[in-house]
VOPA-717797 format. One record per residue (C-alpha): residue number from 1; x, y, z; residue in one letter. Coordinates in nm, 3 decimals, decimal comma. Example, Ala and Ser with C-alpha at 12.3 -4.5 7.8 and 13.67 -1.06 7.14 Angstrom:
> 1:1,230:-0,450:0,780:A
> 2:1,367:-0,106:0,714:S
! end
This chain:
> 1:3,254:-5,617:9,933:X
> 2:3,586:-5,451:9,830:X
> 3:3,407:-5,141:9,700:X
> 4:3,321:-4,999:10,053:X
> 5:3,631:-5,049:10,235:X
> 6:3,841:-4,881:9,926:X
> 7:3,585:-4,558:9,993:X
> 8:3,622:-4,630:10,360:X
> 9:4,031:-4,583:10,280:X
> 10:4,023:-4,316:10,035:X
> 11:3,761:-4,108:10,332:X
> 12:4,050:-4,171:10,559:X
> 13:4,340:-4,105:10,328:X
> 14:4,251:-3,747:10,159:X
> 15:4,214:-3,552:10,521:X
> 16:4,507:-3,698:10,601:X
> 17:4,678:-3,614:10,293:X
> 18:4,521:-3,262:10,296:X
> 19:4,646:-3,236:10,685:X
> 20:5,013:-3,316:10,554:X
> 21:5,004:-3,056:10,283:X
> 22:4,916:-2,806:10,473:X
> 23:5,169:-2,899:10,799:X
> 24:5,446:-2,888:10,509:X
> 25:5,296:-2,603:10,365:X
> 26:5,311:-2,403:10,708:X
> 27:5,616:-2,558:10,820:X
> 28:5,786:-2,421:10,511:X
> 29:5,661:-2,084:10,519:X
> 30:5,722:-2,093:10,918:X
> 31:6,093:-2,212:10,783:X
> 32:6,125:-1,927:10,560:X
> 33:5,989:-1,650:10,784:X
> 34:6,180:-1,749:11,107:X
> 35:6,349:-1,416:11,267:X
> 36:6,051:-1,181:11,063:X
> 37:5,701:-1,097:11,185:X
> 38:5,417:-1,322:11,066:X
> 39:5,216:-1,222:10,768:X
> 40:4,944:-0,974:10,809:X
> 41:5,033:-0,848:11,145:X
> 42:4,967:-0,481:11,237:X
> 43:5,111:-0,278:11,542:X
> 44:4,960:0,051:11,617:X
> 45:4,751:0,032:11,260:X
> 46:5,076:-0,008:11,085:X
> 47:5,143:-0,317:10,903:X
> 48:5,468:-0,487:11,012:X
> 49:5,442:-0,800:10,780:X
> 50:5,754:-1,017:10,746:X
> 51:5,940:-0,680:10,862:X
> 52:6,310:-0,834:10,976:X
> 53:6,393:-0,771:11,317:X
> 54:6,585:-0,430:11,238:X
> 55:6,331:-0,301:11,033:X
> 56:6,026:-0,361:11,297:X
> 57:6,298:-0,200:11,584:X
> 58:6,279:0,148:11,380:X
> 59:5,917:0,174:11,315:X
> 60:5,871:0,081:11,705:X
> 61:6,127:0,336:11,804:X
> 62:5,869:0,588:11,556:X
> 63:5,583:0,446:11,752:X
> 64:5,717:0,522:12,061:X
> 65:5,833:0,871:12,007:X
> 66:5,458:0,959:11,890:X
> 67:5,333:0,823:12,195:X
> 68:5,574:1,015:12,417:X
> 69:5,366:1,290:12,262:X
> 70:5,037:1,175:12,309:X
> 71:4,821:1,402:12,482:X
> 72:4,684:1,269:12,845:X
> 73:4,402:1,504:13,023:X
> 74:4,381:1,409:13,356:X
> 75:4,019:1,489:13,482:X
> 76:3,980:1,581:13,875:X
> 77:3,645:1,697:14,029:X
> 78:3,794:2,037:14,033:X
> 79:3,925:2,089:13,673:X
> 80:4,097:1,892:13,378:X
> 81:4,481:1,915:13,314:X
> 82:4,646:1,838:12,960:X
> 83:5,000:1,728:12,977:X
> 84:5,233:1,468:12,737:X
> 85:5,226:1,140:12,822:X
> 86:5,612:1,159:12,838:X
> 87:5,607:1,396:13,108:X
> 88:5,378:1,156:13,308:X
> 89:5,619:0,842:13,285:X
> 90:5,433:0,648:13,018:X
> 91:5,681:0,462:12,813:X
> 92:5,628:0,222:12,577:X
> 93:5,876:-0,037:12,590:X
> 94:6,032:-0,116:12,275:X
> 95:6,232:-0,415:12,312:X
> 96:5,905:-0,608:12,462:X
> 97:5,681:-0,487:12,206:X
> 98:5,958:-0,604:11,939:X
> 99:5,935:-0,927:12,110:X
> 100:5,569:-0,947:12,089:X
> 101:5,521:-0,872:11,716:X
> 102:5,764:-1,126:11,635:X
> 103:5,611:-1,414:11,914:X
> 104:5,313:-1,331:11,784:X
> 105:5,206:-1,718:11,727:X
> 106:5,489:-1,861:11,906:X
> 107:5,233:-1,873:12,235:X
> 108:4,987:-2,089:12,074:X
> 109:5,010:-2,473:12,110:X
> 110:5,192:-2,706:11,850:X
> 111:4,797:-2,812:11,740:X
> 112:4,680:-2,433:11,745:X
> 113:4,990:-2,272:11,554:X
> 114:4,936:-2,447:11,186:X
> 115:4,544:-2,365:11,232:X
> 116:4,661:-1,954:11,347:X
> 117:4,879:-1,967:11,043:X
> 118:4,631:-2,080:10,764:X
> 119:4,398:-1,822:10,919:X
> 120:4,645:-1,564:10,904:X
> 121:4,579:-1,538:10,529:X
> 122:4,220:-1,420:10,577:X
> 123:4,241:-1,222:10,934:X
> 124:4,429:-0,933:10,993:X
> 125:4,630:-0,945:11,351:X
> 126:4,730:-0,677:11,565:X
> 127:5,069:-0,693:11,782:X
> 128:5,018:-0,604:12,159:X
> 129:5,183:-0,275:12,262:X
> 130:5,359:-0,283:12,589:X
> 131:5,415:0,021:12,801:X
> 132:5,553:0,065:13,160:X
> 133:5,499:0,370:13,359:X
> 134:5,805:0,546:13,602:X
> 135:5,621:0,610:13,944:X
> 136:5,822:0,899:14,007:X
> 137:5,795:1,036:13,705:X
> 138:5,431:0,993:13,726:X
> 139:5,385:1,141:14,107:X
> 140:5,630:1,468:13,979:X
> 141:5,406:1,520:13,699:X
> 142:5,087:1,492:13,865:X
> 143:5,221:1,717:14,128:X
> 144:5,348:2,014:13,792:X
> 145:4,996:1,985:13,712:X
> 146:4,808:2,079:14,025:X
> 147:5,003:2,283:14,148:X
> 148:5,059:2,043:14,469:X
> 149:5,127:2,212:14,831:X
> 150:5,317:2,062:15,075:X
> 151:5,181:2,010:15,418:X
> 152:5,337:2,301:15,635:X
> 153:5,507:2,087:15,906:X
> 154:5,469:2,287:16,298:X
> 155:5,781:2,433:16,418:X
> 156:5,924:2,522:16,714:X
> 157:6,029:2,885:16,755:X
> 158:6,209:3,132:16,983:X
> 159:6,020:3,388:17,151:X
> 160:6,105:3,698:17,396:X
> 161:5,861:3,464:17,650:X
> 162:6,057:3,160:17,508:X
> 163:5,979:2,876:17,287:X
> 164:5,607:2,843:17,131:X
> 165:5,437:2,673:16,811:X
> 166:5,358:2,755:16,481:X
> 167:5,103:2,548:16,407:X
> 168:5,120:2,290:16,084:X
> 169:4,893:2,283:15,823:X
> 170:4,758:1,996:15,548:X
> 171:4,833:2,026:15,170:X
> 172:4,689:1,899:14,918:X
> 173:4,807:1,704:14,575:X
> 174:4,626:1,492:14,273:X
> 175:4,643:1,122:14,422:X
> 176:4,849:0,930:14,167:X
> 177:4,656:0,629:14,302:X
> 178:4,456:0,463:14,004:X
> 179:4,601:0,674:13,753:X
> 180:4,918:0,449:13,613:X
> 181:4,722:0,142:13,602:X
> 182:4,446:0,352:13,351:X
> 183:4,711:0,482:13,161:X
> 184:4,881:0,139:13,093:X
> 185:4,467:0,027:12,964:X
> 186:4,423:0,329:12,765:X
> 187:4,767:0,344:12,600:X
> 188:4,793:-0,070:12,492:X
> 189:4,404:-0,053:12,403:X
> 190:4,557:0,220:12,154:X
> 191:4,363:0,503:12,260:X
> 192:4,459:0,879:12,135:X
> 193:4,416:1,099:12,355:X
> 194:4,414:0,956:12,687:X
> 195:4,170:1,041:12,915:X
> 196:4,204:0,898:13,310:X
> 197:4,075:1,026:13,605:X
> 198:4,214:1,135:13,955:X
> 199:4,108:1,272:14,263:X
> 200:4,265:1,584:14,450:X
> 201:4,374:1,459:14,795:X
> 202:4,481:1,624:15,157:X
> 203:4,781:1,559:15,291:X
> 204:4,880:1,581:15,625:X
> 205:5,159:1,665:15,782:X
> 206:5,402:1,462:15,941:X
> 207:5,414:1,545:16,340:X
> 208:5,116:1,725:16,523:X
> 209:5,096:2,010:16,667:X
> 210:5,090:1,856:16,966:X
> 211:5,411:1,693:16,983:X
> 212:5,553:2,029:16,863:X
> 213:5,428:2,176:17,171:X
> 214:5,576:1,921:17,379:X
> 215:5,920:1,988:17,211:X
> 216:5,850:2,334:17,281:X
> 217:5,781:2,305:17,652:X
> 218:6,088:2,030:17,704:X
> 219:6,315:2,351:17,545:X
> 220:6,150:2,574:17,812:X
> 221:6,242:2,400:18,102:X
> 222:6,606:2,327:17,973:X
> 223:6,698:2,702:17,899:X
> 224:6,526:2,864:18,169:X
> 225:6,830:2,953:18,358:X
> 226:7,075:2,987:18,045:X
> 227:7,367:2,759:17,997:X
> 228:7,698:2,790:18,178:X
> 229:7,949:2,690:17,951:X
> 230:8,310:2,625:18,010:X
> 231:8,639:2,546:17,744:X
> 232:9,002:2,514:17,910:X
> 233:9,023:2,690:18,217:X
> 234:8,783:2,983:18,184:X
> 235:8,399:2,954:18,213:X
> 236:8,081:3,208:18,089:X
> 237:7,715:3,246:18,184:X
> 238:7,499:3,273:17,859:X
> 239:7,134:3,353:17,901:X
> 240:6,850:3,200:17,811:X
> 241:6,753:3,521:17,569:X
> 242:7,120:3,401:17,384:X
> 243:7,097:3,022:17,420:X
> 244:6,712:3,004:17,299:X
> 245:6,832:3,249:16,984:X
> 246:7,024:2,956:16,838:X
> 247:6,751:2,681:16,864:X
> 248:6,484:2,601:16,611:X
> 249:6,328:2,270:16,521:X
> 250:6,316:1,999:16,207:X
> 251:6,149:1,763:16,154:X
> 252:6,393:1,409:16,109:X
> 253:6,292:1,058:16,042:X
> 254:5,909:1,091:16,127:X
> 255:5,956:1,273:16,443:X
> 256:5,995:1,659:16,507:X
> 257:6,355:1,754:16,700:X
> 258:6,538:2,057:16,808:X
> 259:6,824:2,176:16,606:X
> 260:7,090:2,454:16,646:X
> 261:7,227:2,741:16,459:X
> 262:7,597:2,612:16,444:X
> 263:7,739:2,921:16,341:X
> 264:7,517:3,169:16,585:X
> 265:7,610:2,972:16,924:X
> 266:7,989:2,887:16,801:X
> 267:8,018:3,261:16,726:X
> 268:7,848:3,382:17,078:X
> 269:8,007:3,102:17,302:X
> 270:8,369:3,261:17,126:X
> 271:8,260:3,604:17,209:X
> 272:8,196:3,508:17,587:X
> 273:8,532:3,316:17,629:X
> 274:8,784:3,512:17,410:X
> 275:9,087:3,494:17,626:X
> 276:9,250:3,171:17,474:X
> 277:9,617:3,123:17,413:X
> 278:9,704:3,316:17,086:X
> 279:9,932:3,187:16,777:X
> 280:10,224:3,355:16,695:X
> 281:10,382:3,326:16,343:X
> 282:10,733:3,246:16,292:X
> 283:11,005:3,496:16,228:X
> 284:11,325:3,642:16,215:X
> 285:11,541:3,911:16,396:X
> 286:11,909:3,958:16,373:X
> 287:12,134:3,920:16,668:X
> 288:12,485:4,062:16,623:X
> 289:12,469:4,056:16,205:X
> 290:12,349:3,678:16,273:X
> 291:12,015:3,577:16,154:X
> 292:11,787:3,426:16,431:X
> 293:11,463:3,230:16,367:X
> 294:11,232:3,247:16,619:X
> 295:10,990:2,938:16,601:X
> 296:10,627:2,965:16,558:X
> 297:10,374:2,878:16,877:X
> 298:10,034:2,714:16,833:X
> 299:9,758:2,846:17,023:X
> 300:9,450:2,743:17,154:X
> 301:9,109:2,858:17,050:X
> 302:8,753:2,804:17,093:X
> 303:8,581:2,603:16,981:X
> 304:8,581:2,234:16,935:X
> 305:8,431:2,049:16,602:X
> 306:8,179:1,898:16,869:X
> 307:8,052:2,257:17,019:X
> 308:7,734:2,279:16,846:X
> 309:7,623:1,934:16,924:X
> 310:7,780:1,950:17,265:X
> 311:7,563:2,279:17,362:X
> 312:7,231:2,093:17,176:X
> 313:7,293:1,742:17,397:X
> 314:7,292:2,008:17,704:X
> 315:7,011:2,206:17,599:X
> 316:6,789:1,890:17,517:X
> 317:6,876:1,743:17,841:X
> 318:6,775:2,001:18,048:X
> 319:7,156:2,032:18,208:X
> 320:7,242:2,377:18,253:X
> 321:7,618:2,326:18,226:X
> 322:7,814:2,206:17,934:X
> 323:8,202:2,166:17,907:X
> 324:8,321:2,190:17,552:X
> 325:8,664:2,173:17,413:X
> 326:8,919:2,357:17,246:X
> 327:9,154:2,335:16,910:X
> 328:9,478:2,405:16,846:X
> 329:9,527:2,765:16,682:X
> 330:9,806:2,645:16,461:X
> 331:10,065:2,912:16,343:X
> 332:9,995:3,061:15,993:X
> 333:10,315:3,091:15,929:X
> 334:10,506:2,766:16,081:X
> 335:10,891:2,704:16,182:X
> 336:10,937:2,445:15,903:X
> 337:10,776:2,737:15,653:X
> 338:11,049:2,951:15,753:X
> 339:11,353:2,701:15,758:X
> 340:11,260:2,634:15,363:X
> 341:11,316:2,997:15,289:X
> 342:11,685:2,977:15,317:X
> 343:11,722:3,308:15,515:X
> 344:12,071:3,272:15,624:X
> 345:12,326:3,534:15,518:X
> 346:12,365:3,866:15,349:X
> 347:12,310:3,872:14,978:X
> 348:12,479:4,118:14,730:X
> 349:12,795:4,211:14,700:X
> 350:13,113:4,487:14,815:X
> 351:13,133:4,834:14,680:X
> 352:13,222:5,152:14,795:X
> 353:13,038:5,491:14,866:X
> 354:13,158:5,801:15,071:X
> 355:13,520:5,601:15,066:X
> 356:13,327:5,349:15,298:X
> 357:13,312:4,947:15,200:X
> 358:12,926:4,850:15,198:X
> 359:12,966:4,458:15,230:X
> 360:12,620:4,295:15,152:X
> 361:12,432:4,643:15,271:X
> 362:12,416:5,000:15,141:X
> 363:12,446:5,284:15,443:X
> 364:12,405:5,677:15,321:X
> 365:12,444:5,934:15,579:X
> 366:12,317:6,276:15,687:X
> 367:12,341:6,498:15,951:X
> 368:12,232:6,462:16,294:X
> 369:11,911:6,535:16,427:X
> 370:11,713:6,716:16,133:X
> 371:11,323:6,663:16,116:X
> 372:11,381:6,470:15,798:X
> 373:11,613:6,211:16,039:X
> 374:11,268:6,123:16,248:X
> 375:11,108:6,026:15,917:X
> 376:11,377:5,814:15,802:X
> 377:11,408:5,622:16,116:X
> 378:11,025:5,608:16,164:X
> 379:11,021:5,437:15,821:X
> 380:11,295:5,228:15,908:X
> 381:11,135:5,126:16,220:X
> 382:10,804:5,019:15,976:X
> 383:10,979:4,825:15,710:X
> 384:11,226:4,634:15,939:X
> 385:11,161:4,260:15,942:X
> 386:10,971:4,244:15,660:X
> 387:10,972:3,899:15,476:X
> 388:10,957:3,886:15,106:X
> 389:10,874:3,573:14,968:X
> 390:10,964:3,394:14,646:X
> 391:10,784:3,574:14,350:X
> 392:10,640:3,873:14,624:X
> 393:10,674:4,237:14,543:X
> 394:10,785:4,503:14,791:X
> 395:10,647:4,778:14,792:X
> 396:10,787:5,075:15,078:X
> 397:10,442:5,229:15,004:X
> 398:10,300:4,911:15,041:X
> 399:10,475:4,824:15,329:X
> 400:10,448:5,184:15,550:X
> 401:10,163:5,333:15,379:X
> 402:10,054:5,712:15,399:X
> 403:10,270:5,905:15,608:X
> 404:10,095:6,076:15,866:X
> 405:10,134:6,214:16,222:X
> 406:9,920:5,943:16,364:X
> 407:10,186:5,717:16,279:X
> 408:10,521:5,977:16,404:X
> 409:10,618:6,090:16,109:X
> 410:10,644:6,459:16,120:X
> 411:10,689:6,777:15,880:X
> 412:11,009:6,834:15,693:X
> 413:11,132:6,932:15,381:X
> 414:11,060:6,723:15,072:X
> 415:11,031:6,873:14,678:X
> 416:10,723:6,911:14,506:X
> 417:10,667:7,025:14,147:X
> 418:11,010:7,158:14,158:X
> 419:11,000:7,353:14,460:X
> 420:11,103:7,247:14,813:X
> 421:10,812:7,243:15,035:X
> 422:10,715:7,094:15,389:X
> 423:10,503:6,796:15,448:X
> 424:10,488:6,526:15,685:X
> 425:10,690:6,254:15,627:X
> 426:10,944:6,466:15,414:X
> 427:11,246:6,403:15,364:X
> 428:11,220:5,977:15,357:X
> 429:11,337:5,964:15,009:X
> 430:11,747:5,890:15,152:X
> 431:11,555:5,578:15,296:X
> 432:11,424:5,490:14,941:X
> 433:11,791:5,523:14,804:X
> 434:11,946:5,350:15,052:X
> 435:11,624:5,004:14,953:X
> 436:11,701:5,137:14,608:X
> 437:12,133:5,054:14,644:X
> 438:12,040:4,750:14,834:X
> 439:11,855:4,593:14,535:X
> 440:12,059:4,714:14,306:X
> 441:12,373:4,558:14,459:X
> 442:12,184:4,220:14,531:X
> 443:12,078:4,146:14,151:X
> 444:11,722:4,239:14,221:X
> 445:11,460:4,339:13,932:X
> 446:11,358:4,684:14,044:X
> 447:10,999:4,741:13,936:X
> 448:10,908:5,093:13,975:X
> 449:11,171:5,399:14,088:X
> 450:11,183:5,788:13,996:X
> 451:11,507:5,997:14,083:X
> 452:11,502:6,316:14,179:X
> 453:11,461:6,580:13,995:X
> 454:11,816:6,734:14,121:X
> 455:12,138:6,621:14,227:X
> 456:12,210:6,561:14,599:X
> 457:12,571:6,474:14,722:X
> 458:12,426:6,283:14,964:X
> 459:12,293:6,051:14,697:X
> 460:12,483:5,788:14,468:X
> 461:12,493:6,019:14,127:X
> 462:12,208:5,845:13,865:X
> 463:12,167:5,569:14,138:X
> 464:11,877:5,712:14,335:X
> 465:11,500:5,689:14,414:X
> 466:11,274:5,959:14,555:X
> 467:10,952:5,889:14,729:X
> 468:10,576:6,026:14,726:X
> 469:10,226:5,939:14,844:X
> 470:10,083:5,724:14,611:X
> 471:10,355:5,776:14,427:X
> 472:10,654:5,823:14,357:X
> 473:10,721:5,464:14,509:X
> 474:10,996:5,218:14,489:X
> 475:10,913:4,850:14,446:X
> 476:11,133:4,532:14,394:X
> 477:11,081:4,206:14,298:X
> 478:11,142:3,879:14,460:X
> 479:11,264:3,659:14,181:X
> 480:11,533:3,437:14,375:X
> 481:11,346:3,094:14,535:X
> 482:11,438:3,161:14,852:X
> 483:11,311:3,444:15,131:X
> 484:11,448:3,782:15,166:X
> 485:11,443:3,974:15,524:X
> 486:11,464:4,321:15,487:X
> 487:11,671:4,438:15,761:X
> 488:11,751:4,837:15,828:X
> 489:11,915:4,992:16,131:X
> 490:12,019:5,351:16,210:X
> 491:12,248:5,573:16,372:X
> 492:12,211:5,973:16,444:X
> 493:12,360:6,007:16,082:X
> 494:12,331:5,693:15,897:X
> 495:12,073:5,446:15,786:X
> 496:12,123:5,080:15,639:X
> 497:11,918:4,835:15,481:X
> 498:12,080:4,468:15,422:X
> 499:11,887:4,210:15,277:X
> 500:11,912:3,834:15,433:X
> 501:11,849:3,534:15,167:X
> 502:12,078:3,304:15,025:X
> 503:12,316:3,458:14,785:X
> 504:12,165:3,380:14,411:X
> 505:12,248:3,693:14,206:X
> 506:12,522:3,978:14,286:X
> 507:12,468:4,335:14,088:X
> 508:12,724:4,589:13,981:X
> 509:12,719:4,931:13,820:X
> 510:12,924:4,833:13,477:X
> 511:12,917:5,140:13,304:X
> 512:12,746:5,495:13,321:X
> 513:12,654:5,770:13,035:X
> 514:12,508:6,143:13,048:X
> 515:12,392:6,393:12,809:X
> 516:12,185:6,671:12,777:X
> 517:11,812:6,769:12,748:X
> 518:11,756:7,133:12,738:X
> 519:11,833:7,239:13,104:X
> 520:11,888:6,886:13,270:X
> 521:12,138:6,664:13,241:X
> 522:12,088:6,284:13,182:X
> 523:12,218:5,951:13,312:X
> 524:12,229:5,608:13,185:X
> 525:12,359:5,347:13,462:X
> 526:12,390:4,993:13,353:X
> 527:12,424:4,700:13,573:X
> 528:12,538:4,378:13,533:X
> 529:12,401:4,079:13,726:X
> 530:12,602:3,769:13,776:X
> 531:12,425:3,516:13,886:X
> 532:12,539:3,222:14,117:X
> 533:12,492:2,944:13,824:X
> 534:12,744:3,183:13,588:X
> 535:12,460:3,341:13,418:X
> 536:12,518:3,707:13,367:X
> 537:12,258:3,976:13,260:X
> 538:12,221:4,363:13,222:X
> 539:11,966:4,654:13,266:X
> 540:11,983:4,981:13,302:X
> 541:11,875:5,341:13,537:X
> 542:11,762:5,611:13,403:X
> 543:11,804:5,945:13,589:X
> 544:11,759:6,381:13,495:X
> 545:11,901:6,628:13,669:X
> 546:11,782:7,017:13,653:X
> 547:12,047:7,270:13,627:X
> 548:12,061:7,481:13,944:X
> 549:11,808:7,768:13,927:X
> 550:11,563:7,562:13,709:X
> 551:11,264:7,385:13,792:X
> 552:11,251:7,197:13,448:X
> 553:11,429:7,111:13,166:X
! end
């Protein structure tokens, strides 16, 4: 009787013995291969077994760049297309498929896992591949390869009758419809290359023709008698011909509206109401050797910010009339712009010429009433009031340009070549001498100056500029921070410039050389320039004289 029931226990006891083994056996080996891919797992026919985490990343990151390659032909009725799967959104998405060659078993039950893992050394498993697909991408790509066409929307247009309809028309594009869903299938069943279909679609376009037409006929009715439009106190009649030239139509949210050339009706609504109040600049005059600022104005001018929508709303609603507003036409040049310039006083310094003091100004004279005297006053007249600012150039050419009859000047002697000739405008070169003294004596860089080729009494001796169109020309810099006004006034035989600034730098003539050169005689003047910190500096004039009877050296 004992002989059966120890057969009965050792029948019981070996399966379960055999069971334990192998639940160590795969526990172990589960133990040691935790973080690693399971033995004899493949992903895209490449074997990834026990590959550590890092490892498997790299060759997915390899997998997925060849598959960003992978040809797709998309097959329509019409034709077949060939195009990267890349450029159609597929992706495959590493991390996931990482995930899933690792979790291979790790889905499987508690009772299914040991039995997955024992058959693991005899079968050969492949990892899923997971890929997602960008819609966008997909639609843009589709659209590359069929060389989609946009449904022509209708539009409204302006006509010499008034406003009528271009008609719409349908487009047409490869439906992306179907096609992502058969690229995910063909990609993670591992198929190279994929093949999916797709059908070529119409599309239609968004409003009718229709309601186009009804846009068109409400647009009709509400320009038929032009628009009266008034800003500030004046009003204007524009005509329909005018008001129907600025409107078109878009198409907005779903729905087909009128919309306005901004710029067109701003610009003709401007033209029929051009009489608004006009900005004047600041600037400055001198009253009794005084300097007065006289303070900027704003203007008015047309038209509001709200004009274009202002004329649409009255267009659309069929009004006829439309009140718009009006900015302000602020000053370019303001009051506070001009008190920061610190034009105040006369800058420069005292010296003497003819046995006269010139205090902050330089005055030559000549006689009365020559032809010559009408072009220095003319020029006068010109440059007076100009403002220099800080770092500006002045220019007298710059400032008067060509001399010509058109502007007074008239013919008088000047020298040319040598010889003394008439030309209009001669004779304006004591007016450069007399800019030329001013800077000098106020510290200014002078730029660009010729003297004349022979002395003139009239003139300071080597401290002179002559004058030419383009050129000769005498130019000055600005180099002070503050403004200068050039100011010039005139008697029957005098002219004066004085420059207004705040005193910065003071010139004086320091010391003067001449020599020879053949049948001219040179001169060196050199200035000193003290400025009002105590910095000093020097430059220096250059001037040649011909010997009478000579027309060169």
């Amino acid at each position: 009787m004992r002989r059966p029931r120890a057969r009965l226990v050792l029948g019981i006891a070996i399966p379960l013995l055999v069971i334990v083994v192998l639940l160590a056996a795969w526990a172990i080996d589960a133990s040691s291969a935790n973080g690693k891919v399971p033995r004899n797992v493949t992903l895209a026919g490449r074997d990834v077994s026990k590959f550590a985490e890092d490892d498997l990343a790299a060759t997915v990151a390899d997998i997925a760049e060849e598959y960003a390659k992978t040809q797709v032909t998309v097959r329509t009725d019409e034709r077949s297309y060939k195009v990267a799967a890349t450029d159609l959104g597929l992706r495959l998405d590493e991390e996931a498929t990482v995930r899933g060659a690792l979790d291979i078993d790790r889905d499987r039950s508690t009772v299914a896992r040991p039995l997955a893992w024992a058959a693991s050394f005899l079968d050969e498993r492949a990892a899923p591949l997971t890929f997602t697909i960008d819609d966008t991408t997909l639609e843009s790509g589709l659209a590359e390869l069929g060389g989609d066409e946009d449904a022509t929307e209708p539009s409204v247009v302006a006509t010499t009758d008034g406003f009528g309809v271009v008609s719409g028309a349908s487009g047409r594009r490869i439906s992306p419809d179907g096609v992502a869903k058969q690229l995910l299938e063909r990609a993670e069943s591992g198929e190279k290359p994929i093949i999916v279909d797709a059908h070529v679609e119409e599309t239609a376009p968004t409003v009718s023709d229709e309601e186009a037409q009804a846009l068109a006929d409400s647009l009709n009715a509400g320009t038929k008698a032009g628009l009266t439009v008034t800003a500030g106190d004046q009003t204007a009649s524009l005509p329909a011909t005018t008001v129907r030239a600025w409107v078109s139509s878009e198409i907005h949210d779903g729905a087909i509206a009128a919309t306005i050339d901004a710029e067109a009706a701003v610009a003709d609504v401007q033209a029929a109401l051009p009489d608004q109040t006009e900005a004047k600049d600041a600037s400055f005059t001198i009253e009794n050797g005084a300097v007065k600022l006289i303070p900027s104005t704003d203007g008015t001018k047309c038209c509001a910010a709200d004009t274009p929508q202002r004329l649409l709303a009255a267009i659309d609603g069929g009004t006829g009339t439309v009140e718009i507003g009006l900015e302000v036409d602020e000053a370019d040049f303001s009051t506070e712009d001009a008190q920061k310039l610190g034009v105040k006083e006369p800058v420069g310094t005292t010296t003497d010429w003819k046995g006269v003091a010139q205090v902050k100004s330089f005055t030559t004279y000549h006689a009365c009433c020559a032809a010559r005297v009408t072009n220095i006053h003319k020029m006068a007249d010109i440059v007076r009031g100009t403002l220099v600012l800080p770092g500006e150039q002045f220019s007298i050419n710059a400032v008067v340009g060509e001399r010509t009859t058109a502007k007074g000047f008239v013919v008088a002697g000047a020298i040319a070549d040598g010889e003394h000739v008439d030309e209009v405008g001669g004779g304006v070169s004591q007016f450069a001498t007399t800019m030329f003294n001013a800077a000098f004596f106020a510290g200014l860089p002078i730029d660009t100056y010729q003297a004349h080729s022979e002395r003139f009494d009239r003139y300071p001796f080597g401290r002179e500029a002559t004058m030419g169109w383009p050129n000769p020309d005498l130019a000055w810099t600005n180099n002070t921070p503050y403004g200068i006004l050039v100011w010039t006034s005139y008697t029957d035989t005098s002219i004066t410039v004085t420059l207004y600034s705040t005193q910065y730098a003071y010139g004086e003539q320091t010391g003067q050389t001449t020599g020879r050169s053949g049948s001219c005689t040179t001169v060196n003047t050199t200035r000193t320039i003290h400025y009002e910190d105590g910095r000093t500096g020097t430059d220096s004039f250059y001037a040649r004289y011909r010997d009478a009877g000579h027309t060169s050296c």
